[in-house]
mmCIF file of the C-alpha atoms, coordinates in Angstrom:
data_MODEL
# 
_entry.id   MODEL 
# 
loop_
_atom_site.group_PDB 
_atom_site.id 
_atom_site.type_symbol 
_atom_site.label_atom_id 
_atom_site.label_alt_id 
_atom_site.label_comp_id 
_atom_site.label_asym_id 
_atom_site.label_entity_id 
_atom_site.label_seq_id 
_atom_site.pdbx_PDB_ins_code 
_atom_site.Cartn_x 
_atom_site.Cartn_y 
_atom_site.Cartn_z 
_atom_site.occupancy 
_atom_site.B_iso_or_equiv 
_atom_site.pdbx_formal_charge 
_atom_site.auth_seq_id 
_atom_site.auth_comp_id 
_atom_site.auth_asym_id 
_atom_site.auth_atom_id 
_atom_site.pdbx_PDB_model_num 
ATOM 1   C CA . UNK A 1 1   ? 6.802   9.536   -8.538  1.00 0.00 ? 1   UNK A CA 1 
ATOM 2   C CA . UNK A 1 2   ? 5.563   13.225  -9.772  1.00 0.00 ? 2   UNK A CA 1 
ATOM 3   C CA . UNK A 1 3   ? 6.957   14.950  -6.612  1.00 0.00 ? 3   UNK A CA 1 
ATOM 4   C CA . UNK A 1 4   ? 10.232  12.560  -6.713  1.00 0.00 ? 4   UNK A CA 1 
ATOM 5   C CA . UNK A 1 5   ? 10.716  13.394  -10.334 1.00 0.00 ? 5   UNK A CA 1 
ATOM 6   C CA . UNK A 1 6   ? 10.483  17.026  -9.902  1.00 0.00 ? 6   UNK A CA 1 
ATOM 7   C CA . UNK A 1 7   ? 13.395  17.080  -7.803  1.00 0.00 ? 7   UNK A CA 1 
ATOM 8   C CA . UNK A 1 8   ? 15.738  14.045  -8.970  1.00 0.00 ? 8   UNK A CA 1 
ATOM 9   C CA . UNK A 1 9   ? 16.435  11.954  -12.363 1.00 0.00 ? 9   UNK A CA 1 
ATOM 10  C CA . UNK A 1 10  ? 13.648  8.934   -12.062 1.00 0.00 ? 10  UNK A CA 1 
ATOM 11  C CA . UNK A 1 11  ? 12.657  5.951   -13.329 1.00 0.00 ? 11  UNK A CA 1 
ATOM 12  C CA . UNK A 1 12  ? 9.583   4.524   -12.804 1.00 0.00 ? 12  UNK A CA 1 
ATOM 13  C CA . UNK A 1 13  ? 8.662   0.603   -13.903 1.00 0.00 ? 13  UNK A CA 1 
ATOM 14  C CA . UNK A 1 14  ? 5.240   -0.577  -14.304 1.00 0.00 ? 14  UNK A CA 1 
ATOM 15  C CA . UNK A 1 15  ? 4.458   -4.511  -15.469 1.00 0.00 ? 15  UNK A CA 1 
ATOM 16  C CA . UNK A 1 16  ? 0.588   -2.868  -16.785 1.00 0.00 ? 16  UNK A CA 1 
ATOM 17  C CA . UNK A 1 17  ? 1.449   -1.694  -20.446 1.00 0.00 ? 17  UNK A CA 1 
ATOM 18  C CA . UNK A 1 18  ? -1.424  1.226   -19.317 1.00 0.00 ? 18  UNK A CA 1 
ATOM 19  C CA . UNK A 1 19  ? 0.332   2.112   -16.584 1.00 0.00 ? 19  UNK A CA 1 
ATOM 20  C CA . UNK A 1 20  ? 3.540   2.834   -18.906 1.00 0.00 ? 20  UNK A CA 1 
ATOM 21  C CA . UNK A 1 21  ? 1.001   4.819   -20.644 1.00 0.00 ? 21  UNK A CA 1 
ATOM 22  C CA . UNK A 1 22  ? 0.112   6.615   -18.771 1.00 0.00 ? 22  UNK A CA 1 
ATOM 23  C CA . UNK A 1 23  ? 2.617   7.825   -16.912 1.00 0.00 ? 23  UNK A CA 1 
ATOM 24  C CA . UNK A 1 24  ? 4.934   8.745   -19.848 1.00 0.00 ? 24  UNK A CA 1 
ATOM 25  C CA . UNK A 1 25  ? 1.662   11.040  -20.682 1.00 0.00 ? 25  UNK A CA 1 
ATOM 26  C CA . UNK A 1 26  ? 2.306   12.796  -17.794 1.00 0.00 ? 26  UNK A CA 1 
ATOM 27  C CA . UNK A 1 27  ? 6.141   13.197  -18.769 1.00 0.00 ? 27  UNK A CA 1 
ATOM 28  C CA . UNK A 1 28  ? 7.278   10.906  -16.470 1.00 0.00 ? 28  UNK A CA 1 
ATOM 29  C CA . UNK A 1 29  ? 10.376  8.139   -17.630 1.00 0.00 ? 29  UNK A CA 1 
ATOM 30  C CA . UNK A 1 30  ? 8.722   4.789   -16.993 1.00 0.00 ? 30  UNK A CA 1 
ATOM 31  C CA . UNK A 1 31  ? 9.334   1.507   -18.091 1.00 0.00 ? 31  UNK A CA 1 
ATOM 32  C CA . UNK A 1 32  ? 7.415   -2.027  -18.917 1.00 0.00 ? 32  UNK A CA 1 
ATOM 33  C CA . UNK A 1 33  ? 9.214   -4.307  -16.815 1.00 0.00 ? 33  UNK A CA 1 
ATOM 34  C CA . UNK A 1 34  ? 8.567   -6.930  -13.889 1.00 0.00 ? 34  UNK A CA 1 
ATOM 35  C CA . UNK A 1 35  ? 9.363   -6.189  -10.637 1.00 0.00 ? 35  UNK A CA 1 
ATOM 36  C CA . UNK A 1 36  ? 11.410  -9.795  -10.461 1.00 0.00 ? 36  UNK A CA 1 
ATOM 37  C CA . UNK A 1 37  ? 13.619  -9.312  -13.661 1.00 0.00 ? 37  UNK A CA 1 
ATOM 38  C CA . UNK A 1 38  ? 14.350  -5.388  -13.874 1.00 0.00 ? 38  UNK A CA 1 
ATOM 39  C CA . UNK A 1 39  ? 16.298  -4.397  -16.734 1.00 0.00 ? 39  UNK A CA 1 
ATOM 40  C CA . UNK A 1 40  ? 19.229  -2.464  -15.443 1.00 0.00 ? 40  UNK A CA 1 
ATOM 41  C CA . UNK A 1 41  ? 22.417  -3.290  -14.829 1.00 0.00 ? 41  UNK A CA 1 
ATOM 42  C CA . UNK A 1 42  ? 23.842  -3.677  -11.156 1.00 0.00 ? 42  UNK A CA 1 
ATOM 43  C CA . UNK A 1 43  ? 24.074  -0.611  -9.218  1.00 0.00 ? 43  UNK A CA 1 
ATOM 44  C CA . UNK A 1 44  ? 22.029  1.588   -11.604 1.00 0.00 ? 44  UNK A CA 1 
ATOM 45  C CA . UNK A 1 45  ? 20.631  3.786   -9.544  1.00 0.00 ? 45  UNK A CA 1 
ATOM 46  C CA . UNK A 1 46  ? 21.448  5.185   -6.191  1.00 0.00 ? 46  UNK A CA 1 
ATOM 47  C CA . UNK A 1 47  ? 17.733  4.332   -4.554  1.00 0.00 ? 47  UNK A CA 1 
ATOM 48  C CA . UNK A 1 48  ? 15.354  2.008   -5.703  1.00 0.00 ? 48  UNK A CA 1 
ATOM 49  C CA . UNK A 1 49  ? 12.233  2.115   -3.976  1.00 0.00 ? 49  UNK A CA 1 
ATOM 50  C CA . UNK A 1 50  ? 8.330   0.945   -4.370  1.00 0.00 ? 50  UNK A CA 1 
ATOM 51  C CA . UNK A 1 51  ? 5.189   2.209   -2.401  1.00 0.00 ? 51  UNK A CA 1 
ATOM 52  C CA . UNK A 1 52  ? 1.953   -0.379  -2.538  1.00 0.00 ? 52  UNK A CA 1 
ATOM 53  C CA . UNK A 1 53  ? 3.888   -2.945  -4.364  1.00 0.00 ? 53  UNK A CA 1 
ATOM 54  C CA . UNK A 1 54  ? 5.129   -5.696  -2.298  1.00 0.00 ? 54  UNK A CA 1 
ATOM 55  C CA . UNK A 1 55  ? 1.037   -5.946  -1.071  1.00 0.00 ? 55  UNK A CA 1 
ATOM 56  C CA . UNK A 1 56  ? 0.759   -7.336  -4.367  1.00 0.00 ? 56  UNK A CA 1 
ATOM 57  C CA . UNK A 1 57  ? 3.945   -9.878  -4.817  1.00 0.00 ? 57  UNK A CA 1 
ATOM 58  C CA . UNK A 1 58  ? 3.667   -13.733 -4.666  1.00 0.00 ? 58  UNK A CA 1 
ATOM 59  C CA . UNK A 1 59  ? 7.836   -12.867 -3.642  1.00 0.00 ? 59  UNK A CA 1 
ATOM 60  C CA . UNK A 1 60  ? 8.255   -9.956  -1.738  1.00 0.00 ? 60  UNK A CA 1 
ATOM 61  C CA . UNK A 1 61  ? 11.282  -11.144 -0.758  1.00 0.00 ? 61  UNK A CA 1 
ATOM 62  C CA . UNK A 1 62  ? 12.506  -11.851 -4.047  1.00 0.00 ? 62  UNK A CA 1 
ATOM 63  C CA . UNK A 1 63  ? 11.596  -8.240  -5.388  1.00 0.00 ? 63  UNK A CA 1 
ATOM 64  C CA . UNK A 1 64  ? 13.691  -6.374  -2.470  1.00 0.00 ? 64  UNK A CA 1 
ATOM 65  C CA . UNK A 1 65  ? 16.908  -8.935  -3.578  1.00 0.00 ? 65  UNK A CA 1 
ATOM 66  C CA . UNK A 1 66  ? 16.405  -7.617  -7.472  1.00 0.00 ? 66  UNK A CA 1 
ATOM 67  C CA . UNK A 1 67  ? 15.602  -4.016  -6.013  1.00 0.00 ? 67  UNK A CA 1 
ATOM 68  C CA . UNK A 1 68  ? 18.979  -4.507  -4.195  1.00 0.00 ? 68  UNK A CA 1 
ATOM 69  C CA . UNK A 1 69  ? 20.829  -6.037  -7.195  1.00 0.00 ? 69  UNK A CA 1 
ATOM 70  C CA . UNK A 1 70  ? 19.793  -2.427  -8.808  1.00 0.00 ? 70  UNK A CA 1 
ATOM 71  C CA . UNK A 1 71  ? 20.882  -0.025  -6.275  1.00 0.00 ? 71  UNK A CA 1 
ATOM 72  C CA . UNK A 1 72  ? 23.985  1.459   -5.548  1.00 0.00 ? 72  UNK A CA 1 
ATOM 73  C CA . UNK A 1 73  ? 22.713  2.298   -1.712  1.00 0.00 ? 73  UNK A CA 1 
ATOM 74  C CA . UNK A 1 74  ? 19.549  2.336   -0.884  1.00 0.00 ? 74  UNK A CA 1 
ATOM 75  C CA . UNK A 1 75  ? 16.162  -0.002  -0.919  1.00 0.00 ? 75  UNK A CA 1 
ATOM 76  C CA . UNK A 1 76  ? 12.995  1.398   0.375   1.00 0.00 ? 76  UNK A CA 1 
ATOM 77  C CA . UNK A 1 77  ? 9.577   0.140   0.601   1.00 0.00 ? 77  UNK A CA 1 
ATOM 78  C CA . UNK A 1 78  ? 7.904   3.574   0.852   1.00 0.00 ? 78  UNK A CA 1 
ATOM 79  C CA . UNK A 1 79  ? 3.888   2.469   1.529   1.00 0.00 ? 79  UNK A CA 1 
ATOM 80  C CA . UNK A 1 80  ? 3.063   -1.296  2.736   1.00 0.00 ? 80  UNK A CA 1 
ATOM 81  C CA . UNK A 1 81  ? -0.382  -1.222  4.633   1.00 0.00 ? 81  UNK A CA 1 
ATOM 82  C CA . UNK A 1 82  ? -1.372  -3.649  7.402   1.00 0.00 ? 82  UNK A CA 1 
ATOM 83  C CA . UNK A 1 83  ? -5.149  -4.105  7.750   1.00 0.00 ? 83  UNK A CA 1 
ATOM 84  C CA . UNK A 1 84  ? -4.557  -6.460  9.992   1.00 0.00 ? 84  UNK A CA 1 
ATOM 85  C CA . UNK A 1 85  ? -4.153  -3.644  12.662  1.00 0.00 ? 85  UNK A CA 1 
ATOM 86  C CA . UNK A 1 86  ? -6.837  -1.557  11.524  1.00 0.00 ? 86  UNK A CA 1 
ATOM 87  C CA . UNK A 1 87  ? -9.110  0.138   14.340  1.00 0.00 ? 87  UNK A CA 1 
ATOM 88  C CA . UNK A 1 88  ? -12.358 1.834   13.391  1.00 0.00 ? 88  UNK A CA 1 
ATOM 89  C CA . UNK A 1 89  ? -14.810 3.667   15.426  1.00 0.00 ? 89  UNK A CA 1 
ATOM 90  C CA . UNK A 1 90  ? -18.074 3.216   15.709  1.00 0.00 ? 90  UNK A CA 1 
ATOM 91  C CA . UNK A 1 91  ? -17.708 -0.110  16.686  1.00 0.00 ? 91  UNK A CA 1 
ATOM 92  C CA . UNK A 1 92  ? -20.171 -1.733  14.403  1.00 0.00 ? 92  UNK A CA 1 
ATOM 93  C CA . UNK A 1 93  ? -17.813 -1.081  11.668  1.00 0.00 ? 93  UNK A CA 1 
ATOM 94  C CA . UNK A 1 94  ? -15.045 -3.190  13.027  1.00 0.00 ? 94  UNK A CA 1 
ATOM 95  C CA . UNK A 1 95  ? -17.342 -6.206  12.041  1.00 0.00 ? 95  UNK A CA 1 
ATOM 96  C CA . UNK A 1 96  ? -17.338 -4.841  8.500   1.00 0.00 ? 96  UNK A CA 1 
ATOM 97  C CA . UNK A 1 97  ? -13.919 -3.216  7.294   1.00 0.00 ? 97  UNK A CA 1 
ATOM 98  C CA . UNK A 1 98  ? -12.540 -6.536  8.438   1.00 0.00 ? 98  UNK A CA 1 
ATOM 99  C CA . UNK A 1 99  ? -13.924 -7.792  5.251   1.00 0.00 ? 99  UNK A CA 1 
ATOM 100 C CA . UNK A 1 100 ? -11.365 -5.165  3.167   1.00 0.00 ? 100 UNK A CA 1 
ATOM 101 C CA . UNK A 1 101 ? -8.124  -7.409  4.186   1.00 0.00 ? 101 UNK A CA 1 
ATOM 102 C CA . UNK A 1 102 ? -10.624 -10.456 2.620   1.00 0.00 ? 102 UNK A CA 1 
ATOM 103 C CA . UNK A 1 103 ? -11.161 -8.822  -0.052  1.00 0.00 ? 103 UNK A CA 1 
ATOM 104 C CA . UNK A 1 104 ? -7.101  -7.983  -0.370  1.00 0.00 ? 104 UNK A CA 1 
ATOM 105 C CA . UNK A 1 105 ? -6.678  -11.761 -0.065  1.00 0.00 ? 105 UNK A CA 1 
ATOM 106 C CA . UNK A 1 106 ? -9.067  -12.605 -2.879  1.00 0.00 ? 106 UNK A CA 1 
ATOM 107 C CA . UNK A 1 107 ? -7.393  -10.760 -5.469  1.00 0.00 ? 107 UNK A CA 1 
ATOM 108 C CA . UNK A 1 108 ? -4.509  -12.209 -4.347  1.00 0.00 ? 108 UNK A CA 1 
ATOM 109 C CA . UNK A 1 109 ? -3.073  -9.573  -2.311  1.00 0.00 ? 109 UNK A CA 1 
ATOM 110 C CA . UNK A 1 110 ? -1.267  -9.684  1.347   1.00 0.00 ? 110 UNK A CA 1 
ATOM 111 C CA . UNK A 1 111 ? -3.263  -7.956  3.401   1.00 0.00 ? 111 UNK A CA 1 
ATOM 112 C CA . UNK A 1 112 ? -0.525  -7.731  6.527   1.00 0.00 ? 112 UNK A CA 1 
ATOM 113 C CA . UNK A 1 113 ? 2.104   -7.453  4.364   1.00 0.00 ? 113 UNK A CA 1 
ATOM 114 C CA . UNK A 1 114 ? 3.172   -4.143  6.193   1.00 0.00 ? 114 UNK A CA 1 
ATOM 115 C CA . UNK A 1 115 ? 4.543   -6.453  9.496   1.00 0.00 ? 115 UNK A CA 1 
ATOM 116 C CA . UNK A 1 116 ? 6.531   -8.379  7.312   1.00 0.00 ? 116 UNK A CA 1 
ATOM 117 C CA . UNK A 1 117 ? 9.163   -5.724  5.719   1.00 0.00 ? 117 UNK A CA 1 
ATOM 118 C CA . UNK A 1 118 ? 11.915  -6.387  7.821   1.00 0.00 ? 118 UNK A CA 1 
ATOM 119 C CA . UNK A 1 119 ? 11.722  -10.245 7.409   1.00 0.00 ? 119 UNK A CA 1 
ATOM 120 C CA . UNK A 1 120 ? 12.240  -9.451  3.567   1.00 0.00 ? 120 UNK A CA 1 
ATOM 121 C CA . UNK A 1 121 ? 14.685  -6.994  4.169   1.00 0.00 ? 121 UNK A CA 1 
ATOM 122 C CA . UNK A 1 122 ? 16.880  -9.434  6.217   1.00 0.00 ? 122 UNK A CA 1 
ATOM 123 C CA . UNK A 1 123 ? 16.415  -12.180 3.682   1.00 0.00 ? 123 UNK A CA 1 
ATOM 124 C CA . UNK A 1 124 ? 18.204  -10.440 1.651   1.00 0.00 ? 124 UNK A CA 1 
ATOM 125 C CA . UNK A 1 125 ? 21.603  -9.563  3.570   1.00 0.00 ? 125 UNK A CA 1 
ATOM 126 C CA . UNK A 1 126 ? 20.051  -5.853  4.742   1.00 0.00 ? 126 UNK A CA 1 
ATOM 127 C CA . UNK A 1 127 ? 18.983  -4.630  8.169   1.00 0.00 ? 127 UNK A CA 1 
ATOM 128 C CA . UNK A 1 128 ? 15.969  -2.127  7.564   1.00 0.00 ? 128 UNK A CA 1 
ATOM 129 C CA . UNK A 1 129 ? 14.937  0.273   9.510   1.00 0.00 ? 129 UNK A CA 1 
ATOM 130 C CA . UNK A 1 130 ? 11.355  -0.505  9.651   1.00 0.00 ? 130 UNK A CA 1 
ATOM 131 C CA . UNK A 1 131 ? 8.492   1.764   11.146  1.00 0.00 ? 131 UNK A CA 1 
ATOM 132 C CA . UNK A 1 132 ? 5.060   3.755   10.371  1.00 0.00 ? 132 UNK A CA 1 
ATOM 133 C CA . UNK A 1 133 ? 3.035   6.515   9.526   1.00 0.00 ? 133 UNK A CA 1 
ATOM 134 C CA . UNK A 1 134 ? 0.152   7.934   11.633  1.00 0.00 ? 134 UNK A CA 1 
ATOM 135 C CA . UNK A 1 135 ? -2.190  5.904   9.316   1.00 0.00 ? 135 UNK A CA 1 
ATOM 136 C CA . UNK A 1 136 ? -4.822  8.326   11.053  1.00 0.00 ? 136 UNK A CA 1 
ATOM 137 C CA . UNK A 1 137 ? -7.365  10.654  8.229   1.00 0.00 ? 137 UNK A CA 1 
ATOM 138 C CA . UNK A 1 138 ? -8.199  13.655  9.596   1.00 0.00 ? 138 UNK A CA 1 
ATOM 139 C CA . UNK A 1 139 ? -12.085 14.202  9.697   1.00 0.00 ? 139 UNK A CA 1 
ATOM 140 C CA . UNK A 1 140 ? -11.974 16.667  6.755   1.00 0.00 ? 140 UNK A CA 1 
ATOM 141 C CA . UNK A 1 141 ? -9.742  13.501  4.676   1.00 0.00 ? 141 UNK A CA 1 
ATOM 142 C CA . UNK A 1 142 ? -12.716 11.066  6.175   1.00 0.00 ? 142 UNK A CA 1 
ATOM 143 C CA . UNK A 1 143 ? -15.286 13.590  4.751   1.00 0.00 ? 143 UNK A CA 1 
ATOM 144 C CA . UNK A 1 144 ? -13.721 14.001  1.153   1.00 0.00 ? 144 UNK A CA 1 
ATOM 145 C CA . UNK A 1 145 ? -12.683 10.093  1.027   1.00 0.00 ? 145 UNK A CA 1 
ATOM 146 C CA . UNK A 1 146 ? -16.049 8.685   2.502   1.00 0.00 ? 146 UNK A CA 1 
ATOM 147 C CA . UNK A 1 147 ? -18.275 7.798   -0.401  1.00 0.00 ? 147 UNK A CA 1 
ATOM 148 C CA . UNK A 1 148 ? -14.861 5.622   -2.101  1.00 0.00 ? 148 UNK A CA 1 
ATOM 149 C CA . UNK A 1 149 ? -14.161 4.411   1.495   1.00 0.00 ? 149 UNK A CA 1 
ATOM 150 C CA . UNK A 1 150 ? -17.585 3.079   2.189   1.00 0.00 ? 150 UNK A CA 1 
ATOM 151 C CA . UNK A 1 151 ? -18.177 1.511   -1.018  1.00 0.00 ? 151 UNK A CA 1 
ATOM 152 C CA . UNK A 1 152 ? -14.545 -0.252  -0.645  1.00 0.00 ? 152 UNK A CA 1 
ATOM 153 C CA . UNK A 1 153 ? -16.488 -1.628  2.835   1.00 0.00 ? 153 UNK A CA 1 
ATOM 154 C CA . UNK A 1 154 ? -19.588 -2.479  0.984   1.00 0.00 ? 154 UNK A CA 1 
ATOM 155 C CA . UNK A 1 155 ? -18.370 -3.875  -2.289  1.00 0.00 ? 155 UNK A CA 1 
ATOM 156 C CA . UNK A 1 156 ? -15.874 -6.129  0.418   1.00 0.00 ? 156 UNK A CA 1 
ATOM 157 C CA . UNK A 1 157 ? -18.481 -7.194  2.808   1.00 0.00 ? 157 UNK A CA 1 
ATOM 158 C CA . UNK A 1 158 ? -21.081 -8.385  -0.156  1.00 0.00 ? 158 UNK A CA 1 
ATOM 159 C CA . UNK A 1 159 ? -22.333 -11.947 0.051   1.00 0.00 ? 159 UNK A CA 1 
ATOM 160 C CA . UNK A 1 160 ? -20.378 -12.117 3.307   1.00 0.00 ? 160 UNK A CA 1 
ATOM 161 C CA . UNK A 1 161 ? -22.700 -10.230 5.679   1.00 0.00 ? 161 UNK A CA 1 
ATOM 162 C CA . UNK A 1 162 ? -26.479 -9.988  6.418   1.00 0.00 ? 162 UNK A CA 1 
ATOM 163 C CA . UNK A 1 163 ? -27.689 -6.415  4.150   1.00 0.00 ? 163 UNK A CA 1 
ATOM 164 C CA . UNK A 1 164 ? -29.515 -5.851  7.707   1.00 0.00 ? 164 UNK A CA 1 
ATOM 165 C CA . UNK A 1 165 ? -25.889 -5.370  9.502   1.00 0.00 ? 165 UNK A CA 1 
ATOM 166 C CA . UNK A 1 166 ? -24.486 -3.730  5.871   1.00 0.00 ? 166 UNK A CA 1 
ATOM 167 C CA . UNK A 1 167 ? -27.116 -1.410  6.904   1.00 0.00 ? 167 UNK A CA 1 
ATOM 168 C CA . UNK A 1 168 ? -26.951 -0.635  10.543  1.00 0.00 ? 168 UNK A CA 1 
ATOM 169 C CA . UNK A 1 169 ? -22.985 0.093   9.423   1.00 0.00 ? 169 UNK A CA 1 
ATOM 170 C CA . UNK A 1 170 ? -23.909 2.494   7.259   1.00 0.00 ? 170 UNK A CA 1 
ATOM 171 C CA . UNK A 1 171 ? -26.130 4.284   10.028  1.00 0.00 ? 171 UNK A CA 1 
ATOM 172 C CA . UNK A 1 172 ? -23.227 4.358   12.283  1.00 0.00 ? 172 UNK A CA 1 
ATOM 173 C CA . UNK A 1 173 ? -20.558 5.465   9.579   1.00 0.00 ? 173 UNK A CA 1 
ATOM 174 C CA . UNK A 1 174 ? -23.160 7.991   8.116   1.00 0.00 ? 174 UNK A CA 1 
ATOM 175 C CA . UNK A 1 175 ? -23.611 9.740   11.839  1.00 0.00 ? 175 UNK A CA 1 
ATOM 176 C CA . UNK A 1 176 ? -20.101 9.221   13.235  1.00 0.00 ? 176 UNK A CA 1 
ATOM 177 C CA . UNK A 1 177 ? -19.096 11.116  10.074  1.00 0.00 ? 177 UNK A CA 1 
ATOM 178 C CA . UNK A 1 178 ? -21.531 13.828  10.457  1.00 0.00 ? 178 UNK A CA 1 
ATOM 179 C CA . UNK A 1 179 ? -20.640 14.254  14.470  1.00 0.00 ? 179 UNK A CA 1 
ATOM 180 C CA . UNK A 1 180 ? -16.890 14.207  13.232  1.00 0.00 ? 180 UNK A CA 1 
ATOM 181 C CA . UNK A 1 181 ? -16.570 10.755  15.547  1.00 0.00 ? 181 UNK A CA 1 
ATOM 182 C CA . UNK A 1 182 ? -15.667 8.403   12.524  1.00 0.00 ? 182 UNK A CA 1 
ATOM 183 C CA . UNK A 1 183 ? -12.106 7.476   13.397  1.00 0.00 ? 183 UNK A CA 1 
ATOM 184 C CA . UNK A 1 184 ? -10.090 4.725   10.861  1.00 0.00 ? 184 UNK A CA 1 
ATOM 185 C CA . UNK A 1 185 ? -6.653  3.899   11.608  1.00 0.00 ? 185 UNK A CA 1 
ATOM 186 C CA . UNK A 1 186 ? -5.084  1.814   9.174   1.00 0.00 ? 186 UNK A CA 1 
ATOM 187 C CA . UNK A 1 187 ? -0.651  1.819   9.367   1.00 0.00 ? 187 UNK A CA 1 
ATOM 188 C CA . UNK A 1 188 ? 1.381   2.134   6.499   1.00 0.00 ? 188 UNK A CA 1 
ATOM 189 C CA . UNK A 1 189 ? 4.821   0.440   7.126   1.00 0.00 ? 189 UNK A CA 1 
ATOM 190 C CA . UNK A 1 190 ? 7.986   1.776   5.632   1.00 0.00 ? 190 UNK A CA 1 
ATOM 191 C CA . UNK A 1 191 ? 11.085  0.151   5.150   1.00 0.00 ? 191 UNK A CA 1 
ATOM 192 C CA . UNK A 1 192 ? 14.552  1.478   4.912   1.00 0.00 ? 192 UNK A CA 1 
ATOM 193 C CA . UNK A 1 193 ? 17.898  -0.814  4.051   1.00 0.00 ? 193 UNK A CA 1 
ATOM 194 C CA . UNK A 1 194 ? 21.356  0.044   3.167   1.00 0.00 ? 194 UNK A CA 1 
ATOM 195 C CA . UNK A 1 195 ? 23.259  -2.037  0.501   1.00 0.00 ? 195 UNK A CA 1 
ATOM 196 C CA . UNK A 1 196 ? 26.653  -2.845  2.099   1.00 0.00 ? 196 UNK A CA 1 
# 
């Protein structure tokens, strides 16, 4: 929202009350309002988008039709991940970062909510242009993001897999990284649709 808001008049919405907070103490316009009910009048804004929200909804499909009812043009999911098509390499993590789309699921999330944009999209009158980003980290990202990224893996896989194969992943993520071998691909849909 920073970089959008440097260049164009936006409005962000946030249901978390520290969210709102926050944001308007980084100068940014931001509302307290639910992503089912926003409060704005029809054809408020020219875009409406989201990134890493629909991942979250019990309605996706609902959301896009009140994103819709808000623009005058344009809806766009900008960041939906699918961890259902995740690839890692070593191979003994596959067994473990399997465990993050659990985890997803347990805190009620949608885990492969990424293949699902253009369903919502056409439930609600609008053909979108769906696609993906590389979803690939360079090694240097891998390096920086590692320590978050493997205790994501561990704090997901907990109670679910023997510490003994917790560990041997770690010995394979630990030297892949060093070697510059530790490869994570993980898609992030986008979704485009025109109001007509």
């Amino acid at each position: 929202m920073e970089l959008l808001a440097t260049h164009f008049d936006v409005t962000g919405v946030d249901k978390d009350m520290k969210m709102v907070q926050s944001a308007r103490l980084r100068g940014l316009q931001v509302a307290q309002a639910d992503a089912y009910d926003l409060p704005y009048e029809d054809g408020s804004y020219d875009m409406v988008y989201c990134s890493f929200l629909m991942l979250w909804l019990d309605d996706p499909a609902k959301a896009i039709g009140e994103m819709k009812r808000v623009a005058k043009h344009w809806v766009a999911c900008l960041a939906e991940p699918d961890y259902g098509a995740r690839i890692d390499h070593p191979a003994e993590l596959t067994e473990l970062t399997k465990y993050l789309a659990i985890e997803i699921e347990r805190f009620g999330g949608d885990p492969f909510i990424g293949r699902k944009l253009r369903s919502f999209f056409n439930q609600n009158g609008m053909e979108g242009e769906v696609g993906a980003y590389q979803g690939v980290w360079s090694v240097e990202m891998l390096r920086q993001q590692s320590g978050q990224e493997w205790a994501n893996i561990e704090r997901a896989a907990d109670g679910q897999v023997e510490e003994s194969t917790l560990r041997k992943g770690k010995v394979a993520w630990d030297e892949a990284l060093g070697t510059g071998d530790l490869f994570q691909f993980n898609p992030v849909f986008y979704a485009l649709g025109r109001k007509v």
